[in-house]
C-alpha positions as CSV (number, residue, x, y, z in Angstrom):
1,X,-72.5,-45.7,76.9
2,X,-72.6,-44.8,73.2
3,X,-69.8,-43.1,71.8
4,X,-70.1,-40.8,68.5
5,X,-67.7,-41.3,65.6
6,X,-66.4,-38.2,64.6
7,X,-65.3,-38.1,60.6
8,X,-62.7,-36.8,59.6
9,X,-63.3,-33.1,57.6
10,X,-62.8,-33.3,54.0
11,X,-60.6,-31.2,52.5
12,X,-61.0,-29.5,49.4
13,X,-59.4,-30.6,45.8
14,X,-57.0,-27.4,44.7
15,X,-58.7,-25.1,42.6
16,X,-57.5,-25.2,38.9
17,X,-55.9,-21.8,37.4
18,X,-58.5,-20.0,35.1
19,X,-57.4,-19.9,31.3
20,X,-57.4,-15.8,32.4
21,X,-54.7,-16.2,35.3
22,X,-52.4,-18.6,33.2
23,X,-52.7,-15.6,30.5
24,X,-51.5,-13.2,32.8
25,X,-48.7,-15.2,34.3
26,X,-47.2,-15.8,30.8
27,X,-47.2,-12.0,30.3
28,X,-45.5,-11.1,33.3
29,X,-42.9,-13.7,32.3
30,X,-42.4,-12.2,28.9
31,X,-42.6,-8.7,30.6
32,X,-39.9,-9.9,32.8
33,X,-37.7,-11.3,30.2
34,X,-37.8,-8.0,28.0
35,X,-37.3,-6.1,31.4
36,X,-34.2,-7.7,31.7
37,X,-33.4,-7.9,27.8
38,X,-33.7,-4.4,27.7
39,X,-31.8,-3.1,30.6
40,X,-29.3,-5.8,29.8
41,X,-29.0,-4.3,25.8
42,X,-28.5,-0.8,27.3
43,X,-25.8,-1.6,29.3
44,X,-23.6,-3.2,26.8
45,X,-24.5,0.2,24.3
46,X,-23.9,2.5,26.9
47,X,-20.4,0.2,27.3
48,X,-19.7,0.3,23.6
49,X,-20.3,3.5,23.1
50,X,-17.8,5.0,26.1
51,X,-15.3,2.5,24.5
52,X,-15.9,3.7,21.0
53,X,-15.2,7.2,22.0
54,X,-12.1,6.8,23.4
55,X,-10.9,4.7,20.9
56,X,-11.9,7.1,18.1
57,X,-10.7,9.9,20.4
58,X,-7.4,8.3,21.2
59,X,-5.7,8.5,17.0
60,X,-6.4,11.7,16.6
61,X,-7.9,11.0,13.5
62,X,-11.4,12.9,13.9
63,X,-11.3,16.6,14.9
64,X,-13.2,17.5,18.1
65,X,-16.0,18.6,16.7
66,X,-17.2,15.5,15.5
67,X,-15.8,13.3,18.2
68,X,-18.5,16.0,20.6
69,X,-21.3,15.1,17.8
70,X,-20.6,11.7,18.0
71,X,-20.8,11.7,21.9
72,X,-23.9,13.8,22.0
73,X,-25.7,11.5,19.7
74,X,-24.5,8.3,21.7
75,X,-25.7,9.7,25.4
76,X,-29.0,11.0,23.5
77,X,-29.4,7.4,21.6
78,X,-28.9,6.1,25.4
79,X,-30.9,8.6,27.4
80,X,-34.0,7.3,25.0
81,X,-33.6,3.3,25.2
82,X,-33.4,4.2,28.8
83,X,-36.6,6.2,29.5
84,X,-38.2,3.5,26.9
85,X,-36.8,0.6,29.1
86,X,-38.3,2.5,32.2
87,X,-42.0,2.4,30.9
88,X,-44.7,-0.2,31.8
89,X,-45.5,-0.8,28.5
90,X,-44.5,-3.6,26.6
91,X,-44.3,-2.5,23.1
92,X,-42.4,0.3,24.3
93,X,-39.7,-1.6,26.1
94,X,-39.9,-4.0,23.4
95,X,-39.0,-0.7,20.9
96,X,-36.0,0.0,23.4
97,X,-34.5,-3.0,23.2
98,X,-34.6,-3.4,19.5
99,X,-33.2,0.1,19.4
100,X,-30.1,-0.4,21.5
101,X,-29.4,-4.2,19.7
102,X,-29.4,-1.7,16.2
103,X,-27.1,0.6,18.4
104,X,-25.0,-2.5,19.6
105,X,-24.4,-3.5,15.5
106,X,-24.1,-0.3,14.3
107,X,-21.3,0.7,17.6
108,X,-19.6,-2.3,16.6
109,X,-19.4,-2.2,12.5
110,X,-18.0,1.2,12.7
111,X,-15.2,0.1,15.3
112,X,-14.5,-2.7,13.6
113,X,-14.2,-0.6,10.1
114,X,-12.0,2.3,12.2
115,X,-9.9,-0.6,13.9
116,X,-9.4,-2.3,10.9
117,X,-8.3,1.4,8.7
118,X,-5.8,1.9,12.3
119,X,-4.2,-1.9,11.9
120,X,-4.3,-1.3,7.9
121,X,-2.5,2.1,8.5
122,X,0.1,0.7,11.5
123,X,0.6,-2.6,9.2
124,X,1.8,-0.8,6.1
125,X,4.1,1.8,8.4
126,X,6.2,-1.3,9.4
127,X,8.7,-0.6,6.1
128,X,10.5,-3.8,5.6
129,X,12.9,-4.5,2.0
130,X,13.4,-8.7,1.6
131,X,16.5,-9.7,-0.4
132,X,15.7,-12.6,-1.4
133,X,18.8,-14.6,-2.1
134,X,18.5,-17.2,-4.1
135,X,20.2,-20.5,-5.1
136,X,19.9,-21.6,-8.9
137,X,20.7,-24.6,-11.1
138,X,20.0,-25.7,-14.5
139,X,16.6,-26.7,-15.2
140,X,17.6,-30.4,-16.0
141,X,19.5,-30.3,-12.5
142,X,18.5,-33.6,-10.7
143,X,19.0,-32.1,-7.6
144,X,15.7,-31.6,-5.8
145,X,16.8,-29.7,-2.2
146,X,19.6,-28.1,-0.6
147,X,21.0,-31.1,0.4
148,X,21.3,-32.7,-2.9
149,X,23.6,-29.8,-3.9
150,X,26.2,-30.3,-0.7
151,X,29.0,-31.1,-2.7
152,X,28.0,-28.2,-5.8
153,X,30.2,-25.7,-6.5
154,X,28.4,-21.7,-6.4
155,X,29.0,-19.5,-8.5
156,X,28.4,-15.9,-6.7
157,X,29.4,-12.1,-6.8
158,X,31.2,-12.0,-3.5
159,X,30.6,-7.7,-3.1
160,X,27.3,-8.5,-4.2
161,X,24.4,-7.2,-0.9
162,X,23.5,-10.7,0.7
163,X,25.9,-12.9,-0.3
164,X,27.5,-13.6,2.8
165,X,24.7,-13.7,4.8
166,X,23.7,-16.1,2.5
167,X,26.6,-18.6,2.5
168,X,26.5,-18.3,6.3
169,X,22.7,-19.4,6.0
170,X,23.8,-22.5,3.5
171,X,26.0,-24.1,5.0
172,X,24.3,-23.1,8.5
173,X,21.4,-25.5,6.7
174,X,24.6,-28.4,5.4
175,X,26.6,-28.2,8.8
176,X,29.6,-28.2,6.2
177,X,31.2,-25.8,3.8
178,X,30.5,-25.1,0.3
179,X,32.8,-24.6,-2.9
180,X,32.9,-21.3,-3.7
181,X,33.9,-20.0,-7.3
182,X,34.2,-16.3,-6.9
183,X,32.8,-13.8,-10.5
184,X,33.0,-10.3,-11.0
185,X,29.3,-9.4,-11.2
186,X,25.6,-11.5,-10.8
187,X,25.6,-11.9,-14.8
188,X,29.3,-13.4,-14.8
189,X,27.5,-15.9,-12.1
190,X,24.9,-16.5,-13.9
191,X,26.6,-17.4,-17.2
192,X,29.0,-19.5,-15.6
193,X,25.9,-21.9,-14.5
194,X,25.0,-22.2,-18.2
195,X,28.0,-22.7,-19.4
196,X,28.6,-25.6,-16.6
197,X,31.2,-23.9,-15.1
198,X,29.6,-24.3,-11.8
199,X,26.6,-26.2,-10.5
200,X,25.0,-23.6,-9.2
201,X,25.0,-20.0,-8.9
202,X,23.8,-17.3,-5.8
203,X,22.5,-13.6,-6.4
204,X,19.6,-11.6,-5.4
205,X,16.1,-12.5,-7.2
206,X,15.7,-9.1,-8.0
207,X,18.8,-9.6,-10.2
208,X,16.8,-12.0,-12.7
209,X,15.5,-10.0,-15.7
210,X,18.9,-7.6,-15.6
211,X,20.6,-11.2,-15.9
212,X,18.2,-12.4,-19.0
213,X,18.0,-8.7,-20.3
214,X,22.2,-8.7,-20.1
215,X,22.6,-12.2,-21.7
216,X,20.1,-11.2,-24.5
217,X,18.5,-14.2,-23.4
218,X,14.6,-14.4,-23.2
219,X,14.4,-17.8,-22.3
220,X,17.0,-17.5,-19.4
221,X,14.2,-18.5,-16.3
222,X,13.1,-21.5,-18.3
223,X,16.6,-22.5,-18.3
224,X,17.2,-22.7,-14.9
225,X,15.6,-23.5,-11.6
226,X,15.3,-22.0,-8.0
227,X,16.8,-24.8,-5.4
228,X,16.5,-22.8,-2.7
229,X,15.6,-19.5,-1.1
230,X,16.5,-16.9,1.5
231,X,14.9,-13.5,2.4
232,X,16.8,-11.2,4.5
233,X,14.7,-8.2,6.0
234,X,16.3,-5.3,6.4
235,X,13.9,-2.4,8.4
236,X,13.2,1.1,6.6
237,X,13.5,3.8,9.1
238,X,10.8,6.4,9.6
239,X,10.4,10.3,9.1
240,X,8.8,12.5,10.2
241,X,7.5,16.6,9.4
242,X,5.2,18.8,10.9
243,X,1.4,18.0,9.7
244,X,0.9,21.5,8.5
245,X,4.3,21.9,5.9
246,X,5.0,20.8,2.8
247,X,6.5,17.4,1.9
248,X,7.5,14.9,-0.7
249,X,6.1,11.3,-1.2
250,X,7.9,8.8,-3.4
251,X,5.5,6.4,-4.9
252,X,7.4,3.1,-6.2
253,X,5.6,0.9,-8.3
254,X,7.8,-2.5,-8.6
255,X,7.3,-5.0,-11.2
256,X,6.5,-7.8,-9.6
257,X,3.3,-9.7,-8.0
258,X,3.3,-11.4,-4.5
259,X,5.1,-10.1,-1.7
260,X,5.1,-6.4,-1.5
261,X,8.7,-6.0,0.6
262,X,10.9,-8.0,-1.7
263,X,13.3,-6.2,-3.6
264,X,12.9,-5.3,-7.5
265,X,13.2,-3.2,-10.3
266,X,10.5,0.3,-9.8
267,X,8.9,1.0,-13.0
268,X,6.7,3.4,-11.5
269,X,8.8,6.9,-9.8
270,X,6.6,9.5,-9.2
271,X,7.0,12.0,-6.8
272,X,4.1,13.5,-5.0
273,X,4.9,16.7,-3.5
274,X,2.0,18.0,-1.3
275,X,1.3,21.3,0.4
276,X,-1.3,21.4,3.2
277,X,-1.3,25.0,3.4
278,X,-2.2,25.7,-0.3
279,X,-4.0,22.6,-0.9
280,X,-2.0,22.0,-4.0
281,X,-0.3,18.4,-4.8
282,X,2.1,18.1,-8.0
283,X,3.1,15.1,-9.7
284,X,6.5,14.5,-10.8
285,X,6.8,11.2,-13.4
286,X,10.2,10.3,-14.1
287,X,11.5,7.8,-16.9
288,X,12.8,4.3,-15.5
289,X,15.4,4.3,-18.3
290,X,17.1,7.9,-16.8
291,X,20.7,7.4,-16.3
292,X,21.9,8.0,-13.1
293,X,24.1,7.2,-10.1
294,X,22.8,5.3,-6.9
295,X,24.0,7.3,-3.6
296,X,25.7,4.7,-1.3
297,X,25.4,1.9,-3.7
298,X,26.9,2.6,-6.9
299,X,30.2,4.8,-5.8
300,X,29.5,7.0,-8.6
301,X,29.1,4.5,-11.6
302,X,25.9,5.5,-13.4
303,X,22.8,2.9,-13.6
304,X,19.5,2.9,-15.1
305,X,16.6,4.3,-12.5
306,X,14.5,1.3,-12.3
307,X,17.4,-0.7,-11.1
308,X,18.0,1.4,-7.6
309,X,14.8,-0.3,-6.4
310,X,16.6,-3.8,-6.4
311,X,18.5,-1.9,-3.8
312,X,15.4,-0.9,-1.8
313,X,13.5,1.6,-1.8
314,X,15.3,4.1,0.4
315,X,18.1,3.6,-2.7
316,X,15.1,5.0,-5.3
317,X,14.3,8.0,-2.8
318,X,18.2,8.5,-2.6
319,X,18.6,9.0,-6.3
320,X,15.4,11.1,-6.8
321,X,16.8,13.4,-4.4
322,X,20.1,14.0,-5.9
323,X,18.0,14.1,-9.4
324,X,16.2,17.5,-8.2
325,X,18.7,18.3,-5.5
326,X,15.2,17.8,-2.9
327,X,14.0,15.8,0.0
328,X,11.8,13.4,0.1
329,X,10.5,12.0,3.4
330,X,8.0,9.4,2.7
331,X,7.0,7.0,0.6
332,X,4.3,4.5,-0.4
333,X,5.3,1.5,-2.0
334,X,2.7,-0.9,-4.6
335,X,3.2,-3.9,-6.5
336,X,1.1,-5.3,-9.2
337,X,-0.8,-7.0,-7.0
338,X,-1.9,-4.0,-4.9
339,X,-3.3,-2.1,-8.4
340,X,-5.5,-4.5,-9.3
341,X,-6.5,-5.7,-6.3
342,X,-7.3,-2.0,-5.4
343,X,-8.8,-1.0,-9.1
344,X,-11.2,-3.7,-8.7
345,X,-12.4,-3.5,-4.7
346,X,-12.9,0.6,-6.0
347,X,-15.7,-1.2,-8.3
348,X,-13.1,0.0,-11.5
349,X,-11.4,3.8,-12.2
350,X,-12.7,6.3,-15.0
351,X,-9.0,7.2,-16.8
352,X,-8.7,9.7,-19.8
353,X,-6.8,8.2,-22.7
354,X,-4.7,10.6,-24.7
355,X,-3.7,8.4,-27.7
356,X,-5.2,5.3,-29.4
357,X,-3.0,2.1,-28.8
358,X,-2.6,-1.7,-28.7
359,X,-1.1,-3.3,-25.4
360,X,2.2,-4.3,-26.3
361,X,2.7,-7.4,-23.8
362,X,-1.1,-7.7,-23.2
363,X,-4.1,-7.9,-25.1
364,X,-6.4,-4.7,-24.8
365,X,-7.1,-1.7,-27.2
366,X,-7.1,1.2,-26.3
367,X,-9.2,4.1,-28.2
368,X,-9.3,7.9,-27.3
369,X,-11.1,9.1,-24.6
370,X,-12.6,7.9,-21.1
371,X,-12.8,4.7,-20.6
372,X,-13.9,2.6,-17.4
373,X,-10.9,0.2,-16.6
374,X,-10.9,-2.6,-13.7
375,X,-7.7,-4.3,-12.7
376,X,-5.8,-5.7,-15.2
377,X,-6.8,-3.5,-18.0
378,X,-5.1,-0.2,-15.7
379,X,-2.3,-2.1,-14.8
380,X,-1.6,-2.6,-18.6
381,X,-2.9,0.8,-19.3
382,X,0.4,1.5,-16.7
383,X,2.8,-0.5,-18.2
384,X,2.4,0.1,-21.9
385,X,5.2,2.0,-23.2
386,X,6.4,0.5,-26.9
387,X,3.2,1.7,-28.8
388,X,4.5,5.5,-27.8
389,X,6.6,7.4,-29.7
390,X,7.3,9.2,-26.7
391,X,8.0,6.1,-25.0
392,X,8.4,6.4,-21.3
393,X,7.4,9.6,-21.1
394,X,4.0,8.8,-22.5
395,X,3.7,6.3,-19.8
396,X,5.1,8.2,-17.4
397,X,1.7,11.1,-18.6
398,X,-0.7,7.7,-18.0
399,X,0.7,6.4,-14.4
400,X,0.4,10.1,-13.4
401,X,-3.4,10.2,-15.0
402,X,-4.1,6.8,-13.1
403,X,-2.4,7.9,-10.1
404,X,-5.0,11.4,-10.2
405,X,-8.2,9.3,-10.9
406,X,-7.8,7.3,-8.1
407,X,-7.0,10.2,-5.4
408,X,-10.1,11.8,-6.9
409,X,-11.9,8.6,-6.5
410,X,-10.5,8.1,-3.1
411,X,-11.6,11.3,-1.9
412,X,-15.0,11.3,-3.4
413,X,-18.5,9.7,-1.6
414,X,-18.7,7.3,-4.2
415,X,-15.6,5.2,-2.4
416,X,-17.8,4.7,0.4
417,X,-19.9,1.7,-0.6
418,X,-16.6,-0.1,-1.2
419,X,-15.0,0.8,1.8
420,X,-14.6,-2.9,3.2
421,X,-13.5,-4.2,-0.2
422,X,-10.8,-1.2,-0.1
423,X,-9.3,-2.3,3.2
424,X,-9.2,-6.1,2.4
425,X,-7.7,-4.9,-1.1
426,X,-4.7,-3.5,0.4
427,X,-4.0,-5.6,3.3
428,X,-0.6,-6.9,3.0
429,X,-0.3,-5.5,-0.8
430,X,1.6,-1.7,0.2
431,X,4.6,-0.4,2.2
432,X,4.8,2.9,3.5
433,X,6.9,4.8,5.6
434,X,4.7,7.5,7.1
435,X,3.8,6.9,10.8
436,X,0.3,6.7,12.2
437,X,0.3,9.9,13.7
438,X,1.2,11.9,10.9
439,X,-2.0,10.1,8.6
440,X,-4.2,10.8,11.6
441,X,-3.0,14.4,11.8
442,X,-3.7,15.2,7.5
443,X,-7.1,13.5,7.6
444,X,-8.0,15.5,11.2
445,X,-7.0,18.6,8.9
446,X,-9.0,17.8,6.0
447,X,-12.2,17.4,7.5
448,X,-11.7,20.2,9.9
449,X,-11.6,22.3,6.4
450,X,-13.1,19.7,3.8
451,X,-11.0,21.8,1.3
452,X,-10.8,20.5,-2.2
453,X,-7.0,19.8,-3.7
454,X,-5.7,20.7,-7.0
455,X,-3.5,17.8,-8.8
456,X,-0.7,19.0,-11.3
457,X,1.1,16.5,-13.4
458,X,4.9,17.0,-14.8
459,X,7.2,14.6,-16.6
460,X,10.9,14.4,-17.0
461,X,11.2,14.5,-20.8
462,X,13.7,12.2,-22.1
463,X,17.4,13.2,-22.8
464,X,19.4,11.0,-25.4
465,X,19.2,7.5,-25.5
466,X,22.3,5.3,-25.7
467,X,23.7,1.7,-25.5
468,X,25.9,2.2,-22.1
469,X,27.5,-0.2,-19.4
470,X,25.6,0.0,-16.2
471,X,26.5,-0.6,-12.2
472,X,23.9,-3.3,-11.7
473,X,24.6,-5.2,-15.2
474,X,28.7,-4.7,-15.4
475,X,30.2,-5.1,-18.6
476,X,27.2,-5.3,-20.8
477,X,25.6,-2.8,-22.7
478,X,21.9,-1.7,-21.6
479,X,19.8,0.6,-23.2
480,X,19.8,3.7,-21.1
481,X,18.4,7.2,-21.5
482,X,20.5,10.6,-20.4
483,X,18.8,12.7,-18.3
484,X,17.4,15.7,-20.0
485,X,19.2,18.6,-18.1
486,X,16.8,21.5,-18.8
487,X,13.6,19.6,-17.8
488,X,14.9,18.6,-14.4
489,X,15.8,22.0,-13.4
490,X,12.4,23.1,-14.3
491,X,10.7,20.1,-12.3
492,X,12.8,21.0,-9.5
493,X,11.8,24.4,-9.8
494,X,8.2,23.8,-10.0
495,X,8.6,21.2,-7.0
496,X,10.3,24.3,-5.2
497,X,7.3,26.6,-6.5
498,X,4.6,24.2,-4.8
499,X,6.4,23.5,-1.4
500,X,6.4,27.3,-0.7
501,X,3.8,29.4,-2.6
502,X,2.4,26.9,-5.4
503,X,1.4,27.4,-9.0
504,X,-2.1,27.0,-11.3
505,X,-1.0,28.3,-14.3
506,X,1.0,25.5,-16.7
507,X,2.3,28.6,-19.2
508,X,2.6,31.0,-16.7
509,X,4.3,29.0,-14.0
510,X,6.0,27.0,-16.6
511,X,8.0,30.6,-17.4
512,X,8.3,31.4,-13.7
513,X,10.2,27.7,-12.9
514,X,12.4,28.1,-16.2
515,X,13.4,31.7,-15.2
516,X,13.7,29.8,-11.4
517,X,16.0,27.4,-13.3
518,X,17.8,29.7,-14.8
519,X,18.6,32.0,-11.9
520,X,19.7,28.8,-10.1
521,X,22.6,27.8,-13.0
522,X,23.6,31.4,-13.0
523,X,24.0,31.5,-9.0
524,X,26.6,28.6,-8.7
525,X,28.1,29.9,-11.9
């Protein structure tokens, strides 16, 4: 019987994929991955935006109206990258996706820019004043710490603000007591040390150039060294008025570089006083060289304006206000630091000289006319005074015309291109005292009206000057200048003028605050 073999069936190889169906695969995959990159993108700007809204929303800062533009432009911005998303072609959910990454940036530069102006505004509220305390020794001293000078005797004012804190903090730092040689003032301290009397000697930093100006010495910080050094922070409280009423701004300008809460001389005392309702803002210069007690510091004894800032500057706004019998609430305090650094990030400032002059301490010219300063040349522009014949009140006139250029400048378009140089420019480089809520609440007010503000400038004119003993400098003679009666009467009088009704005219008004002035003697006669 014959049997049959039966093979196997072949099977067929797999069949390759056509050049065509590879094609289409890959663009499903792309479609896919620009499906997902889209819906993906929209999410994180619908996201951002909801966050960006209640963050702008939550200062106060914006008035409604734009805060409801804002919104309506976001949802629209979303509505569209989500209907492009939604469409089965590519290009177009390509376009949506590109749109909401643009949206993504742009959501996040602006918070970032608004964050950083909140943090800038928050960071300058918190009003600190450093003493710092300092140990000195000759400059040929072989001592080269703290520890080297254990067995020194110090030479210190004992009333003087900070000293005991810092003895406590020295011998805190030795575990063992110091020898203590007790002087009637800083300057008695100081000469001591150059005389060898003691090793050493203790006072505030801000006390150096009233030391070398009071030992007629110029070469008195060659002659000695700092050893060692002590800050003590003392807080600035915080006031407060309502958004819509007048108020008064100190701005201090101290003469130093660095750190913008240590204590020293103010060169710069200019009251701003500012009325919402009018829209009017005066400027109110007065001379650093004014003679003058310092409320709760001085008991009475007269001292020379610039040297209440060594005190602080609550001790400057103190003295101003019993100047012009006022108040002043705020203040804003700069360094040298903060006008260059501020000048330059503004891409320079376009100030109007009055008179030609040569820079006294700094090498610039000056001709009449408008000139385009950056940094240094307006900070010198600031601090010229001995190429005056008016003196301080001349500079006073320029630190006012400064101080108006850049609140134009400030408030014009043109600042916005330098907006981020601006906010690193100030970081860390002002003190104010005005809180967060209050800023929020007069830029809400001004672009609910976008009214434009008229700046008026006055000066204390100088009085006498004399050769007379001061608080801060003891026994020694300084050059001083008497307060010129007549003119602060009128400056109070204008100051008056502006918080309630204002003034425009300088002759005109200039009558009304001298008749003001005059009414005001006659009353408490």
């Amino acid at each position: 019987m014959s049997s049959s073999k039966v093979s196997p069936q072949k099977r067929r190889p797999p069949r390759k994929k056509s050049a065509v169906s590879k094609k289409k695969a890959q663009r499903r995959k792309i479609n896919k991955y620009i499906r997902i990159t889209g819906r993906v993108a929209f999410i994180i700007q619908a996201l951002l935006s909801l966050i960006m809204i209640v963050t702008i929303g939550r200062t106060g800062m914006l008035p409604w109206k734009y805060i409801v533009l804002i919104f309506l432009g976001l949802v629209v911005l979303s509505a569209i990258t989500f209907a492009m998303n939604l469409k089965r072609n590519r290009k177009i959910r390509l376009a949506g996706a590109g749109i909401s990454v643009v949206a993504i940036i742009f959501i996040l530069v602006f918070t970032n820019y608004f964050n950083r102006t909140i943090g800038l505004i928050s960071g300058g509220e918190k009003a600190l004043k450093t003493d710092n305390m300092i140990v000195v020794v000759r400059a040929d001293d072989p001592a080269k710490d703290l520890k080297d000078a254990k067995d020194y005797k110090y030479g210190i004012h004992p009333t003087s603000s900070g000293s005991d804190a810092m003895i406590t903090d020295i011998e805190g730092a030795l575990s063992s007591k110091i020898k203590v040689e007790e002087y009637s003032s800083d300057i008695e301290a100081a000469k001591a040390l150059l005389d060898g009397k003691v090793d050493a000697a203790i006072y505030n930093k801000a006390y150096t150039s009233i030391i070398a100006e009071s030992l007629e010495n110029d070469e008195y910080e060659d002659q000695v060294r700092v050893l060692y050094q002590y800050g003590i922070q003392t807080s600035i409280e915080k006031e407060s008025v309502d958004v819509g009423e007048p108020f008064n701004v100190l701005i201090s300008g101290i003469d130093v570089y660095g750190d913008i809460s240590q204590t020293s001389r103010s060169d710069v005392n200019i009251i701003v006083t500012v009325n919402p309702k009018t829209k009017k803002v005066l400027l109110t210069s007065t001379p650093r060289d004014y003679f003058v007690p310092i409320p709760d510091v001085s008991n009475g004894v007269r001292d020379k304006l610039t040297h209440a800032g060594i005190y602080g500057v609550d001790a400057s706004m103190r003295t101003l206000e019993e100047l012009y019998g006022i108040d002043i609430t705020y203040f804003v305090r700069v360094n040298f630091d903060t006008l260059i650094k501020l000048v330059d990030a503004m891409d320079g400032l376009d100030v109007y000289v009055e008179y030609p002059f040569d820079c006294y301490t700094d090498e610039y010219h000056f001709d009449k006319g408008w000139h385009d300063m950056f940094g240094d040349q307006v900070l010198a522009f600031c601090r010229e005074r001995y190429s005056f014949a008016d003196g301080d009140n001349q500079r006073g006139r320029n630190q006012e015309q400064v101080l108006k250029a850049l609140i134009e400048k400030l408030l014009s378009p043109a600042i916005l291109p330098h907006y981020a140089e601006i906010l690193d420019s100030l970081d860390g480089f002002f003190q104010l005292n005005m809180p967060q809520e209050k800023i929020a609440e007069l830029v809400n007010m001004q672009l609910t009206d976008n009214a434009s503000w008229q700046i008026l400038k006055q000066t204390a004119e100088q009085g006498e000057s004399a050769l007379e003993t001061t608080y801060s400098a003891g026994s020694t003679p300084l050059y001083i200048m008497w307060p010129d009666d007549a003119s602060v009467k009128t400056n109070t009088a204008r100051i008056e003028m502006i918080m309630s009704e204002g003034y425009t005219s300088n002759v005109e008004n200039t009558e009304k605050a001298q008749n003001s002035a005059e009414n005001t003697v006659a009353a408490q006669n």
